[in-house]
N, C-alpha and C positions, 0 to 999 in steps of 0.2 A: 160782394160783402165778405169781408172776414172773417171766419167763422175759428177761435180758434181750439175748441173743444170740436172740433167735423173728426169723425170718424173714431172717438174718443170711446173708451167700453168704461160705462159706469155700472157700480153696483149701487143700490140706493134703498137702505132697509126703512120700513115702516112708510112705504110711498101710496098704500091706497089713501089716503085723506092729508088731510092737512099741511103743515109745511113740504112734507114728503112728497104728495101729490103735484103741486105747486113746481116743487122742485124740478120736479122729474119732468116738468111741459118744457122749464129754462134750459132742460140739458140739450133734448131733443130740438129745440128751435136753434140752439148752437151747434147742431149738427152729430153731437152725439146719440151712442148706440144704447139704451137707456134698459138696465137687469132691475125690472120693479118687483122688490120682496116683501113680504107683509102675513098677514094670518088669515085675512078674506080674499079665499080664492074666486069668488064672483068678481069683488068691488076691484081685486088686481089685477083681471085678464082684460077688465073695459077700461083699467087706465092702459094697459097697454097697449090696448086697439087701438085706443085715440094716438098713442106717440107712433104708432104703427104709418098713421095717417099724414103724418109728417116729415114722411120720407126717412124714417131710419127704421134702424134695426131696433126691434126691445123683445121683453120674456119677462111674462110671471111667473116666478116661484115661489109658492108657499111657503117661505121660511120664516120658524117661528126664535127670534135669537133669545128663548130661555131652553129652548130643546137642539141641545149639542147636534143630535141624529139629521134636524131637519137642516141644520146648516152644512153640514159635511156632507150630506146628497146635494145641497144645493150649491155647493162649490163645484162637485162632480158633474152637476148639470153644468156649469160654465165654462168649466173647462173643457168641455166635450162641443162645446156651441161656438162659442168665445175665443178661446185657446187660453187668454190673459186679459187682466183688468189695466186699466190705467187710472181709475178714480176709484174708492171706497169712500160712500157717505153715510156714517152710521146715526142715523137718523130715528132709529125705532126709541121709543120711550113710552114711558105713561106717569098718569100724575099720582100723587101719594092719594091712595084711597079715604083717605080721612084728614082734617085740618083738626087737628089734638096735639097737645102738650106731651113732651114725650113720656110721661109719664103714665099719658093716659091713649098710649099708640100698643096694640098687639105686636106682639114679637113676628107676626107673618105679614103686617103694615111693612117692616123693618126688609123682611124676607124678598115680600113684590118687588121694592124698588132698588135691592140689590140686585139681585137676578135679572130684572127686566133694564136698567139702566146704567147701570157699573157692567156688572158680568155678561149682558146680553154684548155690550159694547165689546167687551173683554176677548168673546168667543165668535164674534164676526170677524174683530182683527186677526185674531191666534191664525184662524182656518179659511180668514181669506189675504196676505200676507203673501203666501206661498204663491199666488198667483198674479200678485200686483209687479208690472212692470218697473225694474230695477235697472239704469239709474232713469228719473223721468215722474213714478209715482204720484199721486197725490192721494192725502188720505184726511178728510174732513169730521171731526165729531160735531154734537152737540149738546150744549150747557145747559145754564141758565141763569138768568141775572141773580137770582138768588145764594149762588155760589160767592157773589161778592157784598149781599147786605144778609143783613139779620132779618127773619121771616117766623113770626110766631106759630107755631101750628106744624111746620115744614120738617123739620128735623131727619124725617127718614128722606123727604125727597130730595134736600138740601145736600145730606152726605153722600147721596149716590149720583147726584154733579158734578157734586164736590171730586169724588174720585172719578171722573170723567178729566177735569181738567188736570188733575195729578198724571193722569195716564197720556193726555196728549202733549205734555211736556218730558215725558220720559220716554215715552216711543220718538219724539222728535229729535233726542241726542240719540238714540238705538238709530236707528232706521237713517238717521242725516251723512253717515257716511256711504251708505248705500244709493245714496240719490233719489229718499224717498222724503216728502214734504210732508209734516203733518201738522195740525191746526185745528182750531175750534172754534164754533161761532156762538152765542150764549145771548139768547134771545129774550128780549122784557116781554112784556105782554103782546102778545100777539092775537090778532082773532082769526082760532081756531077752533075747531069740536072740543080740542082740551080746552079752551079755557073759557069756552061757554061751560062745559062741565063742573070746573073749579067755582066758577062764582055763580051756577046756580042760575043763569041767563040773565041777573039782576041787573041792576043799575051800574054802572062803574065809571061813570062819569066824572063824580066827585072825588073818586081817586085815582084817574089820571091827571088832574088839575090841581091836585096837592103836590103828588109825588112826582111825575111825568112833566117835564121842561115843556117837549113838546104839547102836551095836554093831552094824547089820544095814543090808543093802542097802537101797535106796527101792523103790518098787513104781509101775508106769507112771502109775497111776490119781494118783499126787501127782507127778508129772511136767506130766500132763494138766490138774491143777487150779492150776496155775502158768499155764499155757499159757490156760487160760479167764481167769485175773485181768486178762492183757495184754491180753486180746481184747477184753474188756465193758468196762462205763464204771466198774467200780470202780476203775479205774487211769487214770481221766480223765486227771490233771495227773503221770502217770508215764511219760518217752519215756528213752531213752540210757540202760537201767540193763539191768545182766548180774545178773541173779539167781542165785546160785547155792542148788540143794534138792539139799544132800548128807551131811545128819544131824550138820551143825558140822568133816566131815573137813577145810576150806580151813582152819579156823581152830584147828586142836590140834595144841599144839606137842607135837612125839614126848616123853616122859619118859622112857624107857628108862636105866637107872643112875643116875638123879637123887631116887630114892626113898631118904628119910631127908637129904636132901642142901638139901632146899629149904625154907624156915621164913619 
């Protein structure tokens, strides 16, 4: 079998749950060496054990990407293990703590999802960069469908997407002379811990069947096989491109009262 991520050194932040977690089993079945980072040093040392299990290398490191200090030891850990990276998948995020109008969002609403989702992004690339394999790299973010419709309530979590996808089009002309790739996947509803959290575990049925082409949420595992396209050479001559895998929802226009109407 051809494997062609084998031997490959991934870094992959916010990997103890959800897409991350997920992510991190796809690297390791393709033969990569899998650095799982995140803030629960229990839940990160048994994802690692597991990829352990699979015949590669992998390491948890506690890093937290809104604390500068824990990233820069955690670079020093890789470099001391590792030598160099050949993948960065900046994966870590969290959802805007409150669905409010922004008028009616705390100015530290605004702060979280700077920090944790712009800037945390911002201070994984700055300080791990320096160790990604030039020319060859890859270096993957993540979005959200939101960054391309309108979302009542979103506003803080919207703009710090939003500048995710600014930032993976402008590291892709920096970085593209160097030989290094970089891209972004921007995921619609997925079922995860986040977005049973967002809607409260309720019902959402009825708006996947409005909004959603498909009718139903995506699942990590086709999150994750997005995230291995960027990473291997099947996307050799693909850098600056925001993917969106969200079952056609950025692109269907609502018909609600237009039935019998349109010919």
């Amino acid at each position: 079998m051809n494997l062609q991520l084998k031997d490959k050194v991934v870094l992959l932040t916010g990997a103890t749950s959800g897409i991350g977690e997920v992510t991190a089993h796809h690297f390791a079945e393709e033969g990569a060496h899998v650095i799982v980072t995140g803030r629960r040093k229990e839940k990160g040392e048994a994802v690692a054990k597991t990829l352990k299990e699979k015949g590669v290398k992998s390491l948890f490191l506690q890093m937290d990407v809104t604390d500068r200090d824990s990233i820069i030891n955690g670079y020093d850990t890789i470099k001391e293990k590792f030598e160099a990276l050949d993948i960065i998948v900046a994966n870590a995020g969290r959802e805007q703590p409150h669905t409010l109008p922004i008028d009616q969002l705390g100015d530290d609403d605004m702060d979280v999802m700077i920090d944790t989702n712009l800037k945390g992004t911002w201070l994984t690339l700055k300080y791990g960069l320096p160790l990604l394999r030039r020319p060859g790299g890859s270096i993957i973010l993540l979005s959200t469908e939101w960054t391309f419709l309108g979302g009542a309530g979103l506003s803080a979590y919207t703009a710090s997407k939003t500048g995710v996808n600014g930032l993976t089009r402008q590291l892709a002309v920096e970085q593209g002379p160097l030989g290094v790739r970089v891209n972004c996947v921007s995921p619609g509803p997925i079922i995860t811990p986040m977005l049973q959290r967002f809607t409260q575990n309720g019902d959402m049925s009825a708006f996947y069947e409005a909004n959603i082409p498909l009718q139903r949420a995506g699942q990590s595992n086709e999150i994750a096989d997005a995230i291995l396209y960027f990473a291997s050479e099947r996307s050799s001559y693909v850098s600056g491109q925001i993917l969106a895998i969200d079952g056609g929802m950025t692109v269907k226009m609502p018909t609600a009262g237009l039935a019998g109407k349109v010919q």
